[in-house]
Backbone as a printed PyTorch tensor [residue, N CA C, xyz], in Angstrom:
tensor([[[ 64.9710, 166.8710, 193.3810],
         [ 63.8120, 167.7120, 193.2750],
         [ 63.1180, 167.4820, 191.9420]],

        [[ 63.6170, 167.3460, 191.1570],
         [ 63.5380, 167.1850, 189.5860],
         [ 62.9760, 165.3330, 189.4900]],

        [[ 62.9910, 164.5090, 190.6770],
         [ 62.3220, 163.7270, 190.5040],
         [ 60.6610, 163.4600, 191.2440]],

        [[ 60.4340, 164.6710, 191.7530],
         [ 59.3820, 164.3330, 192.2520],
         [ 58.2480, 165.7760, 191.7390]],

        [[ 58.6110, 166.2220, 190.0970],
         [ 58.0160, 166.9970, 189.4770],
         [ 57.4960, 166.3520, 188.8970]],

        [[ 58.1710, 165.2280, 187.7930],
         [ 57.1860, 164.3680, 187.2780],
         [ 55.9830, 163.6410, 188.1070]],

        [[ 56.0550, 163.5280, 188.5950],
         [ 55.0740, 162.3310, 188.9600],
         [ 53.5970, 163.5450, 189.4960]],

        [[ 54.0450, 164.7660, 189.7530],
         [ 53.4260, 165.6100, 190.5660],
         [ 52.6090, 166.1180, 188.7190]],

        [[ 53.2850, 166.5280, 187.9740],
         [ 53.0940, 167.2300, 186.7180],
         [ 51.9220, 165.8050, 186.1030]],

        [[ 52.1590, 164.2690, 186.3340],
         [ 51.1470, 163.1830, 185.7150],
         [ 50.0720, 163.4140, 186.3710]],

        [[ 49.8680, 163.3020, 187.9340],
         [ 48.7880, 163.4360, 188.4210],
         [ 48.2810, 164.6080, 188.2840]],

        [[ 48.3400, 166.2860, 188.0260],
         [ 47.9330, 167.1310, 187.6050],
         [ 47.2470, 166.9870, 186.4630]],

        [[ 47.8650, 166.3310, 185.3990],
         [ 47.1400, 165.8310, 184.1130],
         [ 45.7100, 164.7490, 184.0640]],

        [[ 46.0990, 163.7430, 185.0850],
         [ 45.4090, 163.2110, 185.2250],
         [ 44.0720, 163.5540, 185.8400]],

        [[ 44.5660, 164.2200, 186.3600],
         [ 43.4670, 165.0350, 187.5100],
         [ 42.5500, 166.0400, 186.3760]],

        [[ 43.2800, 166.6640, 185.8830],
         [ 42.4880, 167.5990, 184.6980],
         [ 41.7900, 166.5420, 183.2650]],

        [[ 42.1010, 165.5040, 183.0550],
         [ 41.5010, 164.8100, 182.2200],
         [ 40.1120, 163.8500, 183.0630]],

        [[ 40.5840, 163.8340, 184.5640],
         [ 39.2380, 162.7160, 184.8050],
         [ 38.2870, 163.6630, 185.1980]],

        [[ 38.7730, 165.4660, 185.6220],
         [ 37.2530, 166.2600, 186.0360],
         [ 37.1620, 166.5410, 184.6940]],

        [[ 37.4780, 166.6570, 183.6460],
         [ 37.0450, 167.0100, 182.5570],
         [ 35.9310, 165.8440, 181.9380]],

        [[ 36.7300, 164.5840, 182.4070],
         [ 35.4500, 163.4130, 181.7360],
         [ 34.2990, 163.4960, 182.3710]],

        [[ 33.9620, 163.8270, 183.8090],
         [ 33.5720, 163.2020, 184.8180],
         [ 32.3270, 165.0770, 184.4770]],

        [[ 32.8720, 166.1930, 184.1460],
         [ 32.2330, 167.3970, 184.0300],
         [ 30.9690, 167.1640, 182.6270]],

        [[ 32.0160, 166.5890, 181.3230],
         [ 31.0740, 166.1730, 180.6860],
         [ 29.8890, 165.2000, 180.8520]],

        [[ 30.1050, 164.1030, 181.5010],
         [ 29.3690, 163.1200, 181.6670],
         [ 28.0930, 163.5560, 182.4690]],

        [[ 28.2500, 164.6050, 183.8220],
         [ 27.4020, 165.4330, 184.5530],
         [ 26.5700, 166.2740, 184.5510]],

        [[ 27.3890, 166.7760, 183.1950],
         [ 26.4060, 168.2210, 182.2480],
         [ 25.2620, 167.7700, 182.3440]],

        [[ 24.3510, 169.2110, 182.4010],
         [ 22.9240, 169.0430, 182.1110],
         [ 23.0800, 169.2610, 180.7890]],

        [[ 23.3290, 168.0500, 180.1000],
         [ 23.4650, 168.2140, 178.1750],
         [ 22.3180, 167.0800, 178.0310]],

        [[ 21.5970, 167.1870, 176.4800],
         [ 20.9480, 166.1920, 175.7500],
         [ 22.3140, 164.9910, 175.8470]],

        [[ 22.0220, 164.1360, 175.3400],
         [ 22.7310, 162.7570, 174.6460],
         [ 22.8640, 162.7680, 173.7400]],

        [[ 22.5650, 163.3150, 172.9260],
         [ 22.8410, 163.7010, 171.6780],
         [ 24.0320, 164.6040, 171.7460]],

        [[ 24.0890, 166.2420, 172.3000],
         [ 25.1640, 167.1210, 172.3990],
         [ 25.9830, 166.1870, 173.1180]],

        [[ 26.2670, 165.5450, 174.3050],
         [ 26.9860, 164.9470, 174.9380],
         [ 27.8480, 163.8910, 173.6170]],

        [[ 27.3100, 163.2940, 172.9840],
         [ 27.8650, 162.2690, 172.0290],
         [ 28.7700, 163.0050, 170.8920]],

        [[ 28.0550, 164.2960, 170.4020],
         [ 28.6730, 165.4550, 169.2010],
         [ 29.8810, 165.9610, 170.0260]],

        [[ 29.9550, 166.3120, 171.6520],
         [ 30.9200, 167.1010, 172.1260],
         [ 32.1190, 165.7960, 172.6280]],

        [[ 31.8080, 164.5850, 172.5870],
         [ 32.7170, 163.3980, 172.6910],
         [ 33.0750, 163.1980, 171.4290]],

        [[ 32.4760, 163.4460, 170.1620],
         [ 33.0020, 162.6900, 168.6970],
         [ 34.1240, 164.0350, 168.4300]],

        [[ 33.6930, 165.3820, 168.6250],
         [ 34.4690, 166.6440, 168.6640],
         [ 35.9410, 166.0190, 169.6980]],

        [[ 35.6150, 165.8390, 170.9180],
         [ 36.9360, 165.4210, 171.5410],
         [ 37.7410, 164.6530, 170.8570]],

        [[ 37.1400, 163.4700, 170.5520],
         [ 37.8230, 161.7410, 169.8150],
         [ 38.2600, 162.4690, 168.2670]],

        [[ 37.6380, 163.2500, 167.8540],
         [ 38.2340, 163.8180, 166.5070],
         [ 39.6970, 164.8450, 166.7270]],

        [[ 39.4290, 165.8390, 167.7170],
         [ 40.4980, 166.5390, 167.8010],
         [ 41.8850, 165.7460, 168.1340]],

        [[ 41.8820, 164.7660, 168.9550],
         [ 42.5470, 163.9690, 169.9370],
         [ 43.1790, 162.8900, 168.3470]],

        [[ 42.2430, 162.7850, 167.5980],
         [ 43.0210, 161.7070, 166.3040],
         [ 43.5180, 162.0330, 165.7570]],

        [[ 43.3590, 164.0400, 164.8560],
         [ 44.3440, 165.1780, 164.1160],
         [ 45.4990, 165.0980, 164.9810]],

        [[ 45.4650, 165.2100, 166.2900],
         [ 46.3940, 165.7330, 167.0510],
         [ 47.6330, 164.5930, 167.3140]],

        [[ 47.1160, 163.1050, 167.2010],
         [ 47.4540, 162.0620, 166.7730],
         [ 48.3480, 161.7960, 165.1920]],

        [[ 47.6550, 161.8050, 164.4880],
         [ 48.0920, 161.8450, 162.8300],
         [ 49.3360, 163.0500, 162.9680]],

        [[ 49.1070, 164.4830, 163.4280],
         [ 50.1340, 165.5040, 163.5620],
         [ 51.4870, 164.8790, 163.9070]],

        [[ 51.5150, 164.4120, 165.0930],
         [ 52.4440, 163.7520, 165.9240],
         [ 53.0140, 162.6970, 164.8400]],

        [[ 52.5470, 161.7020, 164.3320],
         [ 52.8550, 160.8710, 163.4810],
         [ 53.6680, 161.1770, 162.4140]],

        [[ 53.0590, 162.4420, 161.8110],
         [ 53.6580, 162.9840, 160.9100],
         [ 55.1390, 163.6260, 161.1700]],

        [[ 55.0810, 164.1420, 162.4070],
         [ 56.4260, 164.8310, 162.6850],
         [ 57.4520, 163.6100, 162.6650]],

        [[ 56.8160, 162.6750, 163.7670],
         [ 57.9440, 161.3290, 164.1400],
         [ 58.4490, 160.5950, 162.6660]],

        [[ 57.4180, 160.6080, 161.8660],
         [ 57.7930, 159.7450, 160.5600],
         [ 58.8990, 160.5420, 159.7870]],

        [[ 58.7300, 161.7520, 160.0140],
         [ 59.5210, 162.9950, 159.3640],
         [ 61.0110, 162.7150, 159.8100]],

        [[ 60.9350, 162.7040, 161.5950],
         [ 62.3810, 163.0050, 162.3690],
         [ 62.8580, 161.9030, 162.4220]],

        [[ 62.1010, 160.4280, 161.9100],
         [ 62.9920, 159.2990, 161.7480],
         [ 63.5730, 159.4540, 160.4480]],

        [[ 62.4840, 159.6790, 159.1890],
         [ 63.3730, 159.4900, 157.9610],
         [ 64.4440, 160.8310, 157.6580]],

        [[ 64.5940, 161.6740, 158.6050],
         [ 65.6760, 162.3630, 159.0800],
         [ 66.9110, 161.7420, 159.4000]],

        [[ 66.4920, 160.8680, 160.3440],
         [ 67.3530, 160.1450, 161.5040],
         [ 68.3370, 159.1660, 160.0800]],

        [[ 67.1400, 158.6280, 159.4300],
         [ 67.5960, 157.4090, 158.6190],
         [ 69.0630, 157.9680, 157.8530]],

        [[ 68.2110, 159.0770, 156.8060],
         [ 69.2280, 159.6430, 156.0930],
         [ 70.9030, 160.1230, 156.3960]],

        [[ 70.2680, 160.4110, 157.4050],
         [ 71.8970, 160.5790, 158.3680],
         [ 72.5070, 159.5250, 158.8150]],

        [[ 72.0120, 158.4530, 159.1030],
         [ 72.3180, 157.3870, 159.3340],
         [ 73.6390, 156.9490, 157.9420]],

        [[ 72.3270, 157.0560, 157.0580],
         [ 73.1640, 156.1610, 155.7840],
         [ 74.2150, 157.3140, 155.4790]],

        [[ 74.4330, 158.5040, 155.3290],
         [ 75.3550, 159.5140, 155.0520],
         [ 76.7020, 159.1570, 155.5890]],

        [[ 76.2250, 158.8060, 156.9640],
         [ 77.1360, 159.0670, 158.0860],
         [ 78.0180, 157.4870, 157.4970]],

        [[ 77.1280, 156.2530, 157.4640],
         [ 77.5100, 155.0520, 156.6280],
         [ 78.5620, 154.6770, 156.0520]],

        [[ 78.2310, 155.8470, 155.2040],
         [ 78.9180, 155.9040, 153.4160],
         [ 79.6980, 156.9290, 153.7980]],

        [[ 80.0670, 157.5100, 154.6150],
         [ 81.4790, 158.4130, 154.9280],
         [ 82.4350, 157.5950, 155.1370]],

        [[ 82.0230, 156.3830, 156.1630],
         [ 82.9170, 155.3960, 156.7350],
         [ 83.2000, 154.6290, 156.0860]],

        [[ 82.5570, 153.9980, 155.5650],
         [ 82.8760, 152.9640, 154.2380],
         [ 83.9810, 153.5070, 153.0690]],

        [[ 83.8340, 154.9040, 152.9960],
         [ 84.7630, 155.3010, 151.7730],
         [ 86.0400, 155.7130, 153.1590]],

        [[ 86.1880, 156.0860, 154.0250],
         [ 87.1460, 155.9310, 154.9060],
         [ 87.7370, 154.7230, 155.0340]],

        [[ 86.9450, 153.9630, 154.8970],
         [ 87.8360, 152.6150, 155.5290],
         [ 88.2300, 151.9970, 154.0250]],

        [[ 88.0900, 152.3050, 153.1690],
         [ 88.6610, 151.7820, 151.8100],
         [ 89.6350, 152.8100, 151.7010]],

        [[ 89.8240, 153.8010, 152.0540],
         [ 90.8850, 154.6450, 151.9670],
         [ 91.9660, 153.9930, 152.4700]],

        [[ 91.5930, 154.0450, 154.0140],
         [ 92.3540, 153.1200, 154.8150],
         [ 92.8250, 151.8530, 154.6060]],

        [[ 92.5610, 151.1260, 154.1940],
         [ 92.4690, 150.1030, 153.3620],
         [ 93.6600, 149.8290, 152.7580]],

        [[ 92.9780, 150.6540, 151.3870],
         [ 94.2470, 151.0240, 150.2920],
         [ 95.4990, 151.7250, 150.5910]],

        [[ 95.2780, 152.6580, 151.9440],
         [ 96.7050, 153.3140, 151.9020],
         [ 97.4150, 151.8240, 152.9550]],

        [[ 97.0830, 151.2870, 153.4380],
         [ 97.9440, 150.0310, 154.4030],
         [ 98.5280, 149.3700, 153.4460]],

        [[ 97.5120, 148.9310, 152.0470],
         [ 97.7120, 147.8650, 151.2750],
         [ 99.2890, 148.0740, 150.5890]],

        [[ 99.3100, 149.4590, 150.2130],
         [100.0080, 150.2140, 149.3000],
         [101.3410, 149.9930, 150.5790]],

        [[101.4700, 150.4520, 152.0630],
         [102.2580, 150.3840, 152.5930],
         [102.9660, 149.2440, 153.0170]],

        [[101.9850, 148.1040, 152.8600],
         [102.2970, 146.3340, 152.4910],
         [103.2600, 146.1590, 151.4750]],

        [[102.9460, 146.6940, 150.5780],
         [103.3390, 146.1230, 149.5490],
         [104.3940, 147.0320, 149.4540]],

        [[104.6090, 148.2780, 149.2190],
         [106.1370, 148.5790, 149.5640],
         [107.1130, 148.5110, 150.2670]],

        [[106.5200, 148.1220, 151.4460],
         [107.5470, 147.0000, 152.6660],
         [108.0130, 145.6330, 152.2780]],

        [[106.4970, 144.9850, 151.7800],
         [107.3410, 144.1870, 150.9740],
         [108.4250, 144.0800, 150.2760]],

        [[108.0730, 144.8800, 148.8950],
         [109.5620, 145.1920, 148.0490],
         [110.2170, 145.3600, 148.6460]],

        [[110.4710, 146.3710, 149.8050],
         [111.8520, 146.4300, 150.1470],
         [112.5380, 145.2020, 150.8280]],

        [[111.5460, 144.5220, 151.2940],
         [112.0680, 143.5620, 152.1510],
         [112.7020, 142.7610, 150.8550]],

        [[111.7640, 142.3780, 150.2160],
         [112.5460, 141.3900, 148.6810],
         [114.1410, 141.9830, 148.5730]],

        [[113.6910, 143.0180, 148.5500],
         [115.3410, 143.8240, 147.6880],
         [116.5980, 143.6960, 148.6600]],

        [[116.4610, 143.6340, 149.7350],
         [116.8300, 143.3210, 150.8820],
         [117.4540, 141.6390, 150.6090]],

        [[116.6370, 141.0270, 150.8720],
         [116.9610, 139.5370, 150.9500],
         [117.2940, 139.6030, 149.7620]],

        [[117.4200, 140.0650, 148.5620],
         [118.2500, 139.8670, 147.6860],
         [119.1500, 140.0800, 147.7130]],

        [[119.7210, 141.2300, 148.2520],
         [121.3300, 142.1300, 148.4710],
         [121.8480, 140.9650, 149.1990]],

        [[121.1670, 140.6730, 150.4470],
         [121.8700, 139.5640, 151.7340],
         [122.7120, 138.4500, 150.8340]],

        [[121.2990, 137.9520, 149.7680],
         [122.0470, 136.6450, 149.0600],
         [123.0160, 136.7170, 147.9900]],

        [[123.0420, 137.8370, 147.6900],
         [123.8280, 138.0720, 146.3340],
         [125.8240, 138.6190, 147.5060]],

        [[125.7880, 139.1440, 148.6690],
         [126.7430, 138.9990, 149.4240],
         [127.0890, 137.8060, 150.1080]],

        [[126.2350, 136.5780, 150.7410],
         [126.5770, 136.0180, 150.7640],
         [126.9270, 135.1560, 150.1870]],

        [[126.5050, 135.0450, 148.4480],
         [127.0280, 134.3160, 147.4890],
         [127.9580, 134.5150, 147.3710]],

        [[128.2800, 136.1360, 147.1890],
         [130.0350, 136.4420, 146.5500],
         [130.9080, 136.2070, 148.0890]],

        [[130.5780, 135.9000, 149.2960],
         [131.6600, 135.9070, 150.4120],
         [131.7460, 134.0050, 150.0920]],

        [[130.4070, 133.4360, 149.8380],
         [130.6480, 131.7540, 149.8500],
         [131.7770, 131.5760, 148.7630]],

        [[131.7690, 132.1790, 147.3230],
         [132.7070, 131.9230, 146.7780],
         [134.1110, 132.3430, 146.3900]],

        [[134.1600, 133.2400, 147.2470],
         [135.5620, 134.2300, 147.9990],
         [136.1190, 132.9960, 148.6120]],

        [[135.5700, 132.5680, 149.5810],
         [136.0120, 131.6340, 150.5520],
         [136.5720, 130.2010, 149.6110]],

        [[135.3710, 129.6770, 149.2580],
         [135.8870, 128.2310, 147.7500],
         [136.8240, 128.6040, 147.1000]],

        [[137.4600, 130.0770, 146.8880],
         [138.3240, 130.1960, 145.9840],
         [139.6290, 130.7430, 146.8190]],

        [[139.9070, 130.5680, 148.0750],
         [140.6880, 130.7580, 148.5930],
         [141.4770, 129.3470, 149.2940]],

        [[139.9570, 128.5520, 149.4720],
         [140.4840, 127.3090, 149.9440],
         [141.1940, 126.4800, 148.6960]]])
C-alpha cells in the first residue's frame, strides 16, 4: 500500500505545480506583473534552495565530525590492542626462553650424569 502512495503523492505535486504554471501564464495579468510574479516565484524557490543547502552542508559537516571522532576512538583502540598483544608476546616469549633454558640446563646435567657413569 505504501508503494503506491508515492507515486500518487508525485503526481498530486505535479499536478499542483503545472495548474499553477499554466494559471499564471492565463491570468488576465500585464507582462510586466506576470514577469515580477515569476522573478517573486524564481526568488522564493532560490532562498528556499540556499536554506536547504545550508542545512545539508551543516548535517554533513555533522556527519564528518563524527566520522573522524568515531576514527580516532578506533585508532587509540587498536593501539591499545596492539600494545596489550605485544606485551602478551613478549611475556610468552620469556617464558618460553626460561623454559628452554631449564630443558637445557637438565638435559645437560642428565648428559653428564650419564658420561660420568659410563
Amino acid at each position: 500500500m505504501g508503494e503506491k502512495k508515492l507515486p500518487i503523492c508525485l503526481a498530486f505535486v505535479a499536478g499542483v505545480l503545472v495548474g499553477g504554471i499554466t494559471a499564471l501564464l492565463l491570468a488576465p495579468t500585464s507582462g510586466s506583473e506576470l514577469r515580477r510574479k515569476v522573478k517573486e516565484s524564481a526568488e522564493e524557490a532560490k532562498e528556499k534552495l540556499l536554506e536547504r543547502e545550508s542545512l545539508l552542508k551543516e548535517k554533513l559537516l555533522n556527519i564528518k565530525e563524527t566520522a573522524e571522532t568515531k576514527l580516532e576512538e578506533l585508532k587509540m583502540k587498536a593501539k591499545e590492542t596492539l600494545e596489550e598483544k605485544k606485551t602478551t608476546l613478549t611475556e610468552t616469549l620469556e617464558k618460553a626462553k626460561e623454559t628452554i633454558q631449564e630443558k637445557k640446563e637438565e638435559l645437560t646435567e642428565k648428559f653428564f650424569k650419564k658420561e660420568e657413569e659410563v
